[in-house]
PDB file with one MODEL, atoms N, CA, C and O in Angstrom:
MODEL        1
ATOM      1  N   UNK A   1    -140.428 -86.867 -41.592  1.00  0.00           N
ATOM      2  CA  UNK A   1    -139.146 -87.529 -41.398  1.00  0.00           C
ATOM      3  C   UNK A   1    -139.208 -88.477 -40.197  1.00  0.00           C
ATOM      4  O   UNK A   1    -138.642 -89.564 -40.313  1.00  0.00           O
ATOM      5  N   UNK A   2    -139.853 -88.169 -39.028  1.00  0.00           N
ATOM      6  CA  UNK A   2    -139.927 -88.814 -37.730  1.00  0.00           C
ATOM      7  C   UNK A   2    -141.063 -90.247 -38.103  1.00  0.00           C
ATOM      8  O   UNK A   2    -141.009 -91.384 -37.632  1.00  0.00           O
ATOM      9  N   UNK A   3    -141.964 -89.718 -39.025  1.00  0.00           N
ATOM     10  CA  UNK A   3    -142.718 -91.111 -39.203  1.00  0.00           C
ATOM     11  C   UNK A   3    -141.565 -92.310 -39.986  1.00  0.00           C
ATOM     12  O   UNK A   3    -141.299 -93.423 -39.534  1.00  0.00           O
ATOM     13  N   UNK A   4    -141.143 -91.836 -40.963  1.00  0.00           N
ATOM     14  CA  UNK A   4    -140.536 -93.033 -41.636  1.00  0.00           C
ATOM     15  C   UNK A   4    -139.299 -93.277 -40.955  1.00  0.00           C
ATOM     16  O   UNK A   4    -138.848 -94.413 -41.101  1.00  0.00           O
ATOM     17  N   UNK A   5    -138.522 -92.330 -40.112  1.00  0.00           N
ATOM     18  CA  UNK A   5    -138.337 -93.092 -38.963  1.00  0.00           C
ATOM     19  C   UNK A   5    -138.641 -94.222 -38.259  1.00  0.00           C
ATOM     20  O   UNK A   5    -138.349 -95.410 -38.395  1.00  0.00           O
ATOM     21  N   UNK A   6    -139.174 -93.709 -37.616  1.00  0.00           N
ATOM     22  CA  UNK A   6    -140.129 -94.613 -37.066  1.00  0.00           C
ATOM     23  C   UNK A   6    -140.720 -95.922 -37.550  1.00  0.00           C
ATOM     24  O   UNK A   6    -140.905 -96.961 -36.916  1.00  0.00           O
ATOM     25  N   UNK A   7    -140.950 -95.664 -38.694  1.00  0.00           N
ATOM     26  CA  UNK A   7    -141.679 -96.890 -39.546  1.00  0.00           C
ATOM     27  C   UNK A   7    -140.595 -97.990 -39.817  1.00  0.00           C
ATOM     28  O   UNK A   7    -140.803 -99.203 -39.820  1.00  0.00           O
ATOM     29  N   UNK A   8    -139.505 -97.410 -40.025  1.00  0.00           N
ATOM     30  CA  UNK A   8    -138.442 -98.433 -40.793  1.00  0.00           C
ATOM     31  C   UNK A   8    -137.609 -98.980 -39.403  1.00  0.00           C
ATOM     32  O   UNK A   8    -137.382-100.183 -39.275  1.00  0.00           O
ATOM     33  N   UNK A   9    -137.262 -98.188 -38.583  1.00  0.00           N
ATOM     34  CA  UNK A   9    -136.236 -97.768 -37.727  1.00  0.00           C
ATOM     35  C   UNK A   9    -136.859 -98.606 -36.141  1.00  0.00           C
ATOM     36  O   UNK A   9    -136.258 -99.126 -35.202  1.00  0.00           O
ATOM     37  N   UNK A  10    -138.123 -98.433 -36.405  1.00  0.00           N
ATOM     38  CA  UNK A  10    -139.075 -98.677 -34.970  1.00  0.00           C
ATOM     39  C   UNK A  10    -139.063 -97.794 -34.079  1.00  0.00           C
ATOM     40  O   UNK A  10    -138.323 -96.917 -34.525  1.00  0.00           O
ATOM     41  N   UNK A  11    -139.450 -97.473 -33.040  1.00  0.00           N
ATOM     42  CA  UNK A  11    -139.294 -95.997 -32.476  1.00  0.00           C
ATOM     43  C   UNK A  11    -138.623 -96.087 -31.442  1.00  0.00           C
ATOM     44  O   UNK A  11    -138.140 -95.023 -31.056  1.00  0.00           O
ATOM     45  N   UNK A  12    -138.310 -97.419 -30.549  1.00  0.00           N
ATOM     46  CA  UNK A  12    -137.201 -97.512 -29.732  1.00  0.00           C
ATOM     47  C   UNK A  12    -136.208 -97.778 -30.178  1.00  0.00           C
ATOM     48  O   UNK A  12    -135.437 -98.215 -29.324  1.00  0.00           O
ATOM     49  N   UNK A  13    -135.708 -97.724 -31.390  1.00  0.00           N
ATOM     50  CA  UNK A  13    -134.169 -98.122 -31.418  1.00  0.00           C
ATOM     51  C   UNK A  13    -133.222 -97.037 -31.220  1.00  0.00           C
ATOM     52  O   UNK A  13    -133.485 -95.834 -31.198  1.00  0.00           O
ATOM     53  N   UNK A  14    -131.923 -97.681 -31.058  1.00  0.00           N
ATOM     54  CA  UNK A  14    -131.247 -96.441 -30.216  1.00  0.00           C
ATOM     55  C   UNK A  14    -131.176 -95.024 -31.491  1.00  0.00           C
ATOM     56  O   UNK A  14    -131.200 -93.819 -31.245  1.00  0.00           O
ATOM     57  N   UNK A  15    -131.089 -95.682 -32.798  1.00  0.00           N
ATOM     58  CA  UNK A  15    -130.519 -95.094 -33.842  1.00  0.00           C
ATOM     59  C   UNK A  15    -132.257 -94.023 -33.574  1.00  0.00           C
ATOM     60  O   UNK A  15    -132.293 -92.859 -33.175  1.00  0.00           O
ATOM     61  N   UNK A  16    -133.495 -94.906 -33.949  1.00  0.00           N
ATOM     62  CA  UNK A  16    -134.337 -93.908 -34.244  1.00  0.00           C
ATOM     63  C   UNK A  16    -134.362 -92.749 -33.203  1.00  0.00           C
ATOM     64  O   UNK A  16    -134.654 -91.601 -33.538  1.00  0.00           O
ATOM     65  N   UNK A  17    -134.113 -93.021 -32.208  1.00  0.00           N
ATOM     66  CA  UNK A  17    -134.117 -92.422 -30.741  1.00  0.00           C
ATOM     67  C   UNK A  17    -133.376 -90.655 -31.186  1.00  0.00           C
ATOM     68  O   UNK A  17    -133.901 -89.541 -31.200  1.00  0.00           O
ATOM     69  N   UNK A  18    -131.728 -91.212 -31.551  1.00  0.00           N
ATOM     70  CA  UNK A  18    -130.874 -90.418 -32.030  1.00  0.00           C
ATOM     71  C   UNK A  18    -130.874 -89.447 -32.853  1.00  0.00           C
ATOM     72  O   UNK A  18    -130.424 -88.307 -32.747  1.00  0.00           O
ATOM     73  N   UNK A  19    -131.723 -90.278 -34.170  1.00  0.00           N
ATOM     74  CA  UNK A  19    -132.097 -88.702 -35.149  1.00  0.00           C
ATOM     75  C   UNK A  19    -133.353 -88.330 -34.906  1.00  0.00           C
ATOM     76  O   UNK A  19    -133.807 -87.362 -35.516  1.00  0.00           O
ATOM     77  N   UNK A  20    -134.260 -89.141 -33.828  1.00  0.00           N
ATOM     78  CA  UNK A  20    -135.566 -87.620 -33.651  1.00  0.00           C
ATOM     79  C   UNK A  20    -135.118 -86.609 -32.375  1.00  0.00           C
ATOM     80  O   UNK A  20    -135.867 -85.754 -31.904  1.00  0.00           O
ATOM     81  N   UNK A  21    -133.979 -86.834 -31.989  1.00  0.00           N
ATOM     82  CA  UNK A  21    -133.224 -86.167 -30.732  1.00  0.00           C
ATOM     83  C   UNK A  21    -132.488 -84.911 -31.663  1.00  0.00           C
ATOM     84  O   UNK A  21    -132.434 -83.732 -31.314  1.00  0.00           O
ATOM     85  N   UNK A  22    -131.872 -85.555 -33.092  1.00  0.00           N
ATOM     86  CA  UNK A  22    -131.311 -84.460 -34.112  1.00  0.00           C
ATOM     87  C   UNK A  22    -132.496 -83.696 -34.853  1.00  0.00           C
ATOM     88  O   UNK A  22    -132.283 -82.511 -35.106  1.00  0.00           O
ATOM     89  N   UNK A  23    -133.590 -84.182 -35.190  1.00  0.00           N
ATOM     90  CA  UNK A  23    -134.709 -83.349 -35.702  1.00  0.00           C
ATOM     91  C   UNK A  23    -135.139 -82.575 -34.810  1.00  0.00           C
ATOM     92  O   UNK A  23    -135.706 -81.580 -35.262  1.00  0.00           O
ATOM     93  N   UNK A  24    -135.068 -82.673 -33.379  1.00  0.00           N
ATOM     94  CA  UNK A  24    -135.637 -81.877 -32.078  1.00  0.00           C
ATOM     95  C   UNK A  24    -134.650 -80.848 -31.884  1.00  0.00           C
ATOM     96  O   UNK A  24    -134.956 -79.795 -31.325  1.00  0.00           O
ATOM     97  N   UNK A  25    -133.255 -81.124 -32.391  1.00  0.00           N
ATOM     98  CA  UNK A  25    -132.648 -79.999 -32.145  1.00  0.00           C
ATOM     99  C   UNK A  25    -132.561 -79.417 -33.176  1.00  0.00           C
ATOM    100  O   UNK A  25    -132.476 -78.254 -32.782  1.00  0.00           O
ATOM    101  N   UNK A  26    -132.516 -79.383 -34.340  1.00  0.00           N
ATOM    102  CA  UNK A  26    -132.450 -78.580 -35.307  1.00  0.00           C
ATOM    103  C   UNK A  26    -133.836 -77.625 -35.475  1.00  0.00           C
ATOM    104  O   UNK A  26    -133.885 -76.517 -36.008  1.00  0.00           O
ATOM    105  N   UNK A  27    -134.708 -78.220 -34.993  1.00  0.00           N
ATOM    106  CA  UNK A  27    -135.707 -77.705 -35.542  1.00  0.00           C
ATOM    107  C   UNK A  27    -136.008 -76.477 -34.030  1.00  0.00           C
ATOM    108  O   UNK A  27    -136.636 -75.419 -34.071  1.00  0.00           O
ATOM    109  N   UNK A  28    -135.373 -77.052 -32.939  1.00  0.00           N
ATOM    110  CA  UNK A  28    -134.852 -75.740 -31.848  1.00  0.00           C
ATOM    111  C   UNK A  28    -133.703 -74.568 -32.481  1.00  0.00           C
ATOM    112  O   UNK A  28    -133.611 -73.375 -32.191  1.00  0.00           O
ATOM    113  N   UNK A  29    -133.149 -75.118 -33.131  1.00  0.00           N
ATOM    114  CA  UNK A  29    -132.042 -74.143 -33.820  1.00  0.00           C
ATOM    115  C   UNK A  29    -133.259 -73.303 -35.012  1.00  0.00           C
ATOM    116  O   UNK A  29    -133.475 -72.106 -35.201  1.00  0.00           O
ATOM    117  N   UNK A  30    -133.766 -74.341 -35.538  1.00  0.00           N
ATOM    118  CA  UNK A  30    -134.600 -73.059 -36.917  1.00  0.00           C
ATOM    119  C   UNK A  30    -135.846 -71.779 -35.948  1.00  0.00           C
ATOM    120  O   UNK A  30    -136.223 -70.710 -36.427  1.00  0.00           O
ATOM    121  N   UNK A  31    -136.135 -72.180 -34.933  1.00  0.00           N
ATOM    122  CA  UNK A  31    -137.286 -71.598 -34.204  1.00  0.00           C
ATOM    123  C   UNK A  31    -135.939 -70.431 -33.502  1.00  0.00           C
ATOM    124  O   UNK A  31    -136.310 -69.259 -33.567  1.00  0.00           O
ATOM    125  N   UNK A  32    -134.904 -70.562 -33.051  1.00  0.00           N
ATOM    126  CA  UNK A  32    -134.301 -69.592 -32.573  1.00  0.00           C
ATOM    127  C   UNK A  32    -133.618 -68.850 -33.590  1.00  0.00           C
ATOM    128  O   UNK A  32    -133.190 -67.735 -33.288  1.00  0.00           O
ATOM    129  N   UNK A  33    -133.441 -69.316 -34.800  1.00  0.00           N
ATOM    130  CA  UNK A  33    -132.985 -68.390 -36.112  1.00  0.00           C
ATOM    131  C   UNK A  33    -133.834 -67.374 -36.234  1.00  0.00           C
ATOM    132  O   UNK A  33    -133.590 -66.190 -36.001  1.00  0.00           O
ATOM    133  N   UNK A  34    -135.447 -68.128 -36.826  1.00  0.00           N
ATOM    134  CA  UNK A  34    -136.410 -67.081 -36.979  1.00  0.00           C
ATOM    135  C   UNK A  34    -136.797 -65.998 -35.578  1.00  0.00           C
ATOM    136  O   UNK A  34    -137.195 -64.835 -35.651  1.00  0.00           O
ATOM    137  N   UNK A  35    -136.597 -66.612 -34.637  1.00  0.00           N
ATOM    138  CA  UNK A  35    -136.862 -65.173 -33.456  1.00  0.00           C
ATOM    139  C   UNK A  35    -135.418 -64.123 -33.486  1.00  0.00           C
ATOM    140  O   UNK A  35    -135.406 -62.917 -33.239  1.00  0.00           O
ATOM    141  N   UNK A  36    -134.259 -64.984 -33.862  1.00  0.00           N
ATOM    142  CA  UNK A  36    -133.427 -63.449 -33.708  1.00  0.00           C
ATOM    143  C   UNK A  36    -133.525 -63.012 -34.590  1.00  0.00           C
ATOM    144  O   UNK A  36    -133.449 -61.786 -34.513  1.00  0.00           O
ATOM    145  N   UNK A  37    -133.772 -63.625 -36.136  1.00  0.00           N
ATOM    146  CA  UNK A  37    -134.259 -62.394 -37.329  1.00  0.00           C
ATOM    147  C   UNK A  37    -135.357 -61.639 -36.730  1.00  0.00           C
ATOM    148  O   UNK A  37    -135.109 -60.444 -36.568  1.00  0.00           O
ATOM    149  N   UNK A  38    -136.371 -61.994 -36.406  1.00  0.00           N
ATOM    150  CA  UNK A  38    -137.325 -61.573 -36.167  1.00  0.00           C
ATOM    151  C   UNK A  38    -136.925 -60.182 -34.723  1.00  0.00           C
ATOM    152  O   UNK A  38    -137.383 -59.052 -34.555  1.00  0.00           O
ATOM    153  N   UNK A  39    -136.210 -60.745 -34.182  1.00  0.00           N
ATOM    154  CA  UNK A  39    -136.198 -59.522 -33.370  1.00  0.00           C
ATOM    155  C   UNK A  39    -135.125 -58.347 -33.799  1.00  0.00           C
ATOM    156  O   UNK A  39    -135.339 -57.136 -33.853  1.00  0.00           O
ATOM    157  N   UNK A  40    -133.743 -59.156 -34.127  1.00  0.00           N
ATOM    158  CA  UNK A  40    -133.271 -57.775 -35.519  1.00  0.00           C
ATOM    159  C   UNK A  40    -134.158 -57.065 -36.245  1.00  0.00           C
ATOM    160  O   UNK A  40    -133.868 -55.877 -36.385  1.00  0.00           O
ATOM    161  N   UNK A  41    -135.411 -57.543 -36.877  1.00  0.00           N
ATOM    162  CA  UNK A  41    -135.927 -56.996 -37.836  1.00  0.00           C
ATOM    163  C   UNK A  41    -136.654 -56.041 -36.538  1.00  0.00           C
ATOM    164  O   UNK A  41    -135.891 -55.076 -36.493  1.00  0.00           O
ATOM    165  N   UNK A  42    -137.305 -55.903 -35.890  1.00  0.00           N
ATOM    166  CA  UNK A  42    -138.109 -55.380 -34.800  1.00  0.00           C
ATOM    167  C   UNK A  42    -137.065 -54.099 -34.073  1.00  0.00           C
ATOM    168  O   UNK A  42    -137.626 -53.079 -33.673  1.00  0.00           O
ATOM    169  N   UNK A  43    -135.429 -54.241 -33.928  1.00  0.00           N
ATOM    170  CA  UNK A  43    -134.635 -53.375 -33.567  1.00  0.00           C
ATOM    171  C   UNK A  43    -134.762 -52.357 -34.500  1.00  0.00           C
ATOM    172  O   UNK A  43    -135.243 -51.246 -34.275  1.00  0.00           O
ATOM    173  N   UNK A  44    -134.194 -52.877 -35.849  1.00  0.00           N
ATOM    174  CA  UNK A  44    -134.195 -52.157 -36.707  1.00  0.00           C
ATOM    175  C   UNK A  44    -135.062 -50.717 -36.933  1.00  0.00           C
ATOM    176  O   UNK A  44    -134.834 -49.512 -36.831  1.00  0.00           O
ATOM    177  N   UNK A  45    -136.169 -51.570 -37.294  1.00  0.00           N
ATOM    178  CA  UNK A  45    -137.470 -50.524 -37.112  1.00  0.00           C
ATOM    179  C   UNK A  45    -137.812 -49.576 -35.837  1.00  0.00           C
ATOM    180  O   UNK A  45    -138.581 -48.640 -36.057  1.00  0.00           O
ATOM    181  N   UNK A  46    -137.441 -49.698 -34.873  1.00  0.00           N
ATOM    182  CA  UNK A  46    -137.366 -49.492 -34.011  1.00  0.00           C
ATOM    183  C   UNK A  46    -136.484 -48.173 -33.778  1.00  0.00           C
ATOM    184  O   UNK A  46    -136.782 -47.110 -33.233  1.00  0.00           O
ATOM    185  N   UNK A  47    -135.048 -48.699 -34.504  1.00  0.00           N
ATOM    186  CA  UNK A  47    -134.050 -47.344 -34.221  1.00  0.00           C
ATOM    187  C   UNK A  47    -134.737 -46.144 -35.473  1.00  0.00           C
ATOM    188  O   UNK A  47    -134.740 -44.917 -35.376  1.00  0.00           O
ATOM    189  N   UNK A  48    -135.340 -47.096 -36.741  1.00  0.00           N
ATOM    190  CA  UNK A  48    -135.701 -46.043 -37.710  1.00  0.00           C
ATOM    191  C   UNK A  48    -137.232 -44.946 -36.997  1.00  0.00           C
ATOM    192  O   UNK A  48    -137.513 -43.773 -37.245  1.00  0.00           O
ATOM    193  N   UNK A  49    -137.717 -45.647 -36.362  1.00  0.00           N
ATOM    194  CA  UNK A  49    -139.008 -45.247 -35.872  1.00  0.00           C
ATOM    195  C   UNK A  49    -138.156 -43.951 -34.655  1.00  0.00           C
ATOM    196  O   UNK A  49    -138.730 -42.921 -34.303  1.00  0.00           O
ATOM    197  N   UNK A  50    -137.157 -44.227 -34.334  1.00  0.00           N
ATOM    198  CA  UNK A  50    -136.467 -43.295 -33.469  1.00  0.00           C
ATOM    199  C   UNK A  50    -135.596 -42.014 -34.071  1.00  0.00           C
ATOM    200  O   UNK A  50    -135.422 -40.902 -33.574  1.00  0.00           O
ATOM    201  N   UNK A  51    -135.089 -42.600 -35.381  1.00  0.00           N
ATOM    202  CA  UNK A  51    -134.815 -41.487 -36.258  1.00  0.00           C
ATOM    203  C   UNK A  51    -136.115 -40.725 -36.900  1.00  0.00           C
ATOM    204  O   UNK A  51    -136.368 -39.522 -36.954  1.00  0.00           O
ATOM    205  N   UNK A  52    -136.621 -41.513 -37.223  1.00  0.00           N
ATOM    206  CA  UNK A  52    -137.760 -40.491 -37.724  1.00  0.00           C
ATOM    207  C   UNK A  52    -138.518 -39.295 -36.860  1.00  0.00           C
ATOM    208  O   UNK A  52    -139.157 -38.332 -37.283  1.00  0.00           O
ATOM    209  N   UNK A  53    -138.218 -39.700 -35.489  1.00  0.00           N
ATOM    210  CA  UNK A  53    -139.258 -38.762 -34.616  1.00  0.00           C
ATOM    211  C   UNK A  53    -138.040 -38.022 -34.278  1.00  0.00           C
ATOM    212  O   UNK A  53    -138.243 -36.829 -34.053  1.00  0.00           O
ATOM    213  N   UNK A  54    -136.656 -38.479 -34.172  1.00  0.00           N
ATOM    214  CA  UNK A  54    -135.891 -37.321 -33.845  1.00  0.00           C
ATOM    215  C   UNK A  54    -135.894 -35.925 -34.781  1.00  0.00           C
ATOM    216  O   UNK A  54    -135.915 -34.769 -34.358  1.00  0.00           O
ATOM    217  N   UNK A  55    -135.864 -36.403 -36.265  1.00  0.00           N
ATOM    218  CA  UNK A  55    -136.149 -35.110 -37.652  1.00  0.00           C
ATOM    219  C   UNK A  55    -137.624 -35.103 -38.005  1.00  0.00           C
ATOM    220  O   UNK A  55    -138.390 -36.067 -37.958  1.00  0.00           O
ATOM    221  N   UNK A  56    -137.829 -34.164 -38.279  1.00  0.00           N
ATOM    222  CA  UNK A  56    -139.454 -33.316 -38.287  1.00  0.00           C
ATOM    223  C   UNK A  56    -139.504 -34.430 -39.650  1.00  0.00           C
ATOM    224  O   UNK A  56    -138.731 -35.114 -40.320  1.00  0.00           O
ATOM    225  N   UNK A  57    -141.054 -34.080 -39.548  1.00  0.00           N
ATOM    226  CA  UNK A  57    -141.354 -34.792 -41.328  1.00  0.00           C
ATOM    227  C   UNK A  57    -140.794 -33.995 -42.387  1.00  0.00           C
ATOM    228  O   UNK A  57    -140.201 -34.548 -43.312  1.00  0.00           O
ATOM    229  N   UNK A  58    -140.951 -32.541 -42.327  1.00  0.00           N
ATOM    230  CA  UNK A  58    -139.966 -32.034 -43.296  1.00  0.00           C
ATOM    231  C   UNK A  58    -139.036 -32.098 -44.052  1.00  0.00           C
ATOM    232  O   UNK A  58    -138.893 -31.681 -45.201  1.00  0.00           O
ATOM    233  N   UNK A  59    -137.855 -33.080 -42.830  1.00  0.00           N
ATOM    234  CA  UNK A  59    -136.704 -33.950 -43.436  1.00  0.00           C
ATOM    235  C   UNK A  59    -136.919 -34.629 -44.100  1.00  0.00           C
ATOM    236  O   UNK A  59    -136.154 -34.850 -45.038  1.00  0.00           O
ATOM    237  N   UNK A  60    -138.089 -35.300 -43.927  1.00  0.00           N
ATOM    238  CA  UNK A  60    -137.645 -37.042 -44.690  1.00  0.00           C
ATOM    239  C   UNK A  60    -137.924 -36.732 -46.211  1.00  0.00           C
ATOM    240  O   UNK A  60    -138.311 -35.691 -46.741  1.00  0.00           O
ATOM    241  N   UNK A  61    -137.572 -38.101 -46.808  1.00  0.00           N
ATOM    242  CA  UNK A  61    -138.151 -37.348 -48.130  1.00  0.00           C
ATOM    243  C   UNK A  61    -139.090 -37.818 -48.587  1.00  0.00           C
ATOM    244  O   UNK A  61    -139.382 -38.887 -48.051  1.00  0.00           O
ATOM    245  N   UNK A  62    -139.900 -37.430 -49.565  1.00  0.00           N
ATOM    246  CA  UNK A  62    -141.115 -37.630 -49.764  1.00  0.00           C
ATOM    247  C   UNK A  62    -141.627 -39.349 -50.102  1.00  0.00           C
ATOM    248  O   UNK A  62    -142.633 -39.929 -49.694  1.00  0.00           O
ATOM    249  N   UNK A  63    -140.483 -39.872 -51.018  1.00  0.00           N
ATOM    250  CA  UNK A  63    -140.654 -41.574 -50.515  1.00  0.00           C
ATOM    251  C   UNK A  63    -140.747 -42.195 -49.306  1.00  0.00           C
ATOM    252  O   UNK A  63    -140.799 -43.416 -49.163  1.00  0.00           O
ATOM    253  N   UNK A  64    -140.768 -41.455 -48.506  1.00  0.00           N
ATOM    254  CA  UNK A  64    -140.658 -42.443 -46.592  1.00  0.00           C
ATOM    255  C   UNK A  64    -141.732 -41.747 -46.181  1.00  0.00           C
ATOM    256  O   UNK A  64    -141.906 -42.069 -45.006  1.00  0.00           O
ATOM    257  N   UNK A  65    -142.886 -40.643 -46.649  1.00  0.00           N
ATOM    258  CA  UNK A  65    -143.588 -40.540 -46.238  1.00  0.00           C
ATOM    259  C   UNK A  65    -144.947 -40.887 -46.613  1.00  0.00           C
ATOM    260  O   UNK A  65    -145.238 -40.825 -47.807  1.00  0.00           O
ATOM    261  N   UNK A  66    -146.120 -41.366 -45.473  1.00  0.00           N
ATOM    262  CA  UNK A  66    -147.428 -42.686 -45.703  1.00  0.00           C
ATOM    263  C   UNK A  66    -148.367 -41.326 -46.215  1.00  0.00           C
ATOM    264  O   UNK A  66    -147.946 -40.187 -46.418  1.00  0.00           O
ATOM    265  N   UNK A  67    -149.301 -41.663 -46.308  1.00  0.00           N
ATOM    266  CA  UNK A  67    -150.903 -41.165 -47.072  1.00  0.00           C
ATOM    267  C   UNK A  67    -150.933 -39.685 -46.289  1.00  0.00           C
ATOM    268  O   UNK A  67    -151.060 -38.582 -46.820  1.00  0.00           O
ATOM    269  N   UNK A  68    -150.769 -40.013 -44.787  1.00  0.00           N
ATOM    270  CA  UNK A  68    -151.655 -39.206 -43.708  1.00  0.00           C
ATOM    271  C   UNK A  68    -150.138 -38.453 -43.916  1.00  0.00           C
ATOM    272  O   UNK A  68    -150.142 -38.812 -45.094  1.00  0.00           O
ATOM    273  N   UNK A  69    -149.547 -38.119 -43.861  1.00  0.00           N
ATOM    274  CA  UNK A  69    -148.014 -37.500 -43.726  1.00  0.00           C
ATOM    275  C   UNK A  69    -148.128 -36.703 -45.153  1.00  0.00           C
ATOM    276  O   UNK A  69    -147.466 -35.684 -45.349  1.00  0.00           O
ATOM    277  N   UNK A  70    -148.928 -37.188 -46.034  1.00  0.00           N
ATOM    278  CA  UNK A  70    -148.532 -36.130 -47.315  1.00  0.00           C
ATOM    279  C   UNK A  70    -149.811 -35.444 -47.293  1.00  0.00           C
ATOM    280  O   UNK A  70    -149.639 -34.279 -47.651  1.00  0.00           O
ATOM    281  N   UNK A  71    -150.886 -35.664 -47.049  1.00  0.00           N
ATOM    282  CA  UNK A  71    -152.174 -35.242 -46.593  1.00  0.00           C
ATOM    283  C   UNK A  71    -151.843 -34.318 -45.787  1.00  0.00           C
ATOM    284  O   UNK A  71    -152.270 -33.191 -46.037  1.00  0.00           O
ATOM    285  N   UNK A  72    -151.312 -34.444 -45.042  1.00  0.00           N
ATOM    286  CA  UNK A  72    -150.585 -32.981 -43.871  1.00  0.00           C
ATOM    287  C   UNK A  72    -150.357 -32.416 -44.707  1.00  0.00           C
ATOM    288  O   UNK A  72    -151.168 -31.637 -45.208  1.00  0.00           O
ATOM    289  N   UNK A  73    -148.956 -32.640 -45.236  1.00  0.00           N
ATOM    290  CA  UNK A  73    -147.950 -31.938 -45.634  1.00  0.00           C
ATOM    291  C   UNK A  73    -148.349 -30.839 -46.816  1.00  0.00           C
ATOM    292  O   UNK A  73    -148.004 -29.662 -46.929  1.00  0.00           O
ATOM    293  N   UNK A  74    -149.069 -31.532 -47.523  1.00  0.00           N
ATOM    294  CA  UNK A  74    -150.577 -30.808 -48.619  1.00  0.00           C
ATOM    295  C   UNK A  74    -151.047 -29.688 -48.389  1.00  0.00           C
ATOM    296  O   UNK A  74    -151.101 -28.673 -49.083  1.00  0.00           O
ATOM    297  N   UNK A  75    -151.542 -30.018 -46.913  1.00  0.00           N
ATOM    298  CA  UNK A  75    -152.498 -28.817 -46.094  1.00  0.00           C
ATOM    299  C   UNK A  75    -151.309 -27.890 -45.435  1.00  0.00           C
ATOM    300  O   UNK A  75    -151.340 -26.667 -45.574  1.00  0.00           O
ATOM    301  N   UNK A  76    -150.392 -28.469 -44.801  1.00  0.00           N
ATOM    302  CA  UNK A  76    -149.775 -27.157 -44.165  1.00  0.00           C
ATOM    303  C   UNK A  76    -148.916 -26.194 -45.297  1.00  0.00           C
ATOM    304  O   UNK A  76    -148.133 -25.337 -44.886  1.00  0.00           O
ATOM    305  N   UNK A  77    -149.109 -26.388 -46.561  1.00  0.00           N
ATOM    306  CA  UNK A  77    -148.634 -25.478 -47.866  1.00  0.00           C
ATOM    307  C   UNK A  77    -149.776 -24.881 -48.243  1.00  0.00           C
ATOM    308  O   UNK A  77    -149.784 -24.116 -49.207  1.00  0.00           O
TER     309      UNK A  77
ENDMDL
END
Protein backbone atom coordinates (compact mmCIF):
# COMPACT_ATOMS: atom_id res chain seq x y z
CA UNK A 1 0.00 0.00 0.00
CA UNK A 2 2.91 2.49 1.02
CA UNK A 3 4.66 1.74 -2.39
CA UNK A 4 1.78 2.75 -4.64
CA UNK A 5 1.54 5.41 -2.43
CA UNK A 6 4.29 6.54 -2.94
CA UNK A 7 4.46 5.86 -6.58
CA UNK A 8 1.35 7.82 -7.53
CA UNK A 9 1.22 10.23 -4.55
CA UNK A 10 5.22 10.91 -4.39
CA UNK A 11 6.44 10.44 -0.97
CA UNK A 12 6.53 14.03 0.17
CA UNK A 13 3.21 15.04 -0.41
CA UNK A 14 1.29 16.10 2.42
CA UNK A 15 -1.56 13.57 1.45
CA UNK A 16 1.12 10.62 0.97
CA UNK A 17 2.73 11.72 4.25
CA UNK A 18 -0.92 11.35 5.91
CA UNK A 19 -1.96 7.86 4.95
CA UNK A 20 1.54 6.21 5.64
CA UNK A 21 1.11 8.09 9.16
CA UNK A 22 -2.61 6.07 8.96
CA UNK A 23 -0.94 2.72 7.83
CA UNK A 24 1.67 3.30 10.84
CA UNK A 25 -1.06 3.57 13.07
CA UNK A 26 -3.22 0.98 12.27
CA UNK A 27 -0.85 -1.39 11.83
CA UNK A 28 0.28 -0.18 15.76
CA UNK A 29 -3.35 -0.89 16.59
CA UNK A 30 -3.20 -4.63 14.78
CA UNK A 31 0.31 -5.44 16.71
CA UNK A 32 -1.47 -4.32 20.06
CA UNK A 33 -4.72 -6.41 19.21
CA UNK A 34 -2.64 -9.50 18.65
CA UNK A 35 -0.54 -9.01 22.06
CA UNK A 36 -3.71 -8.52 24.19
CA UNK A 37 -5.25 -11.65 22.56
CA UNK A 38 -2.23 -13.11 22.97
CA UNK A 39 -1.84 -12.31 26.51
CA UNK A 40 -5.69 -13.16 27.37
CA UNK A 41 -4.97 -16.32 25.77
CA UNK A 42 -1.71 -16.79 28.16
CA UNK A 43 -4.10 -15.64 31.41
CA UNK A 44 -6.43 -17.96 30.56
CA UNK A 45 -4.25 -20.93 30.57
CA UNK A 46 -2.71 -19.82 33.23
CA UNK A 47 -5.82 -19.65 35.67
CA UNK A 48 -6.67 -23.29 34.06
CA UNK A 49 -3.06 -24.47 34.79
CA UNK A 50 -4.02 -23.11 38.43
CA UNK A 51 -7.21 -25.00 38.57
CA UNK A 52 -5.81 -27.98 37.57
CA UNK A 53 -3.08 -28.14 40.29
CA UNK A 54 -5.56 -26.93 42.81
CA UNK A 55 -7.85 -30.63 42.08
CA UNK A 56 -5.80 -33.85 42.07
CA UNK A 57 -5.79 -35.55 38.58
CA UNK A 58 -8.43 -37.74 39.86
CA UNK A 59 -10.87 -34.90 39.30
CA UNK A 60 -10.38 -34.06 35.97
CA UNK A 61 -11.89 -36.04 33.53
CA UNK A 62 -10.39 -38.28 31.47
CA UNK A 63 -10.62 -35.89 28.22
CA UNK A 64 -8.25 -33.13 29.93
CA UNK A 65 -5.96 -35.68 30.70
CA UNK A 66 -2.24 -35.94 28.31
CA UNK A 67 -0.43 -39.47 27.60
CA UNK A 68 1.82 -39.26 30.86
CA UNK A 69 -1.38 -38.52 33.18
CA UNK A 70 -3.21 -41.69 31.89
CA UNK A 71 0.02 -43.73 31.92
CA UNK A 72 -0.04 -42.87 35.70
CA UNK A 73 -3.33 -43.19 36.18
CA UNK A 74 -3.07 -46.94 34.46
CA UNK A 75 -0.37 -47.81 36.90
CA UNK A 76 -1.70 -46.43 40.09
CA UNK A 77 -4.98 -49.01 39.44
Amino acid sequence: MEYVTNHFLGGDSPLAMALSSLLEARRHVRIQEQLDSDAKKGQELEEKLIENERKGWWDASIEELNLLKLIELENKF
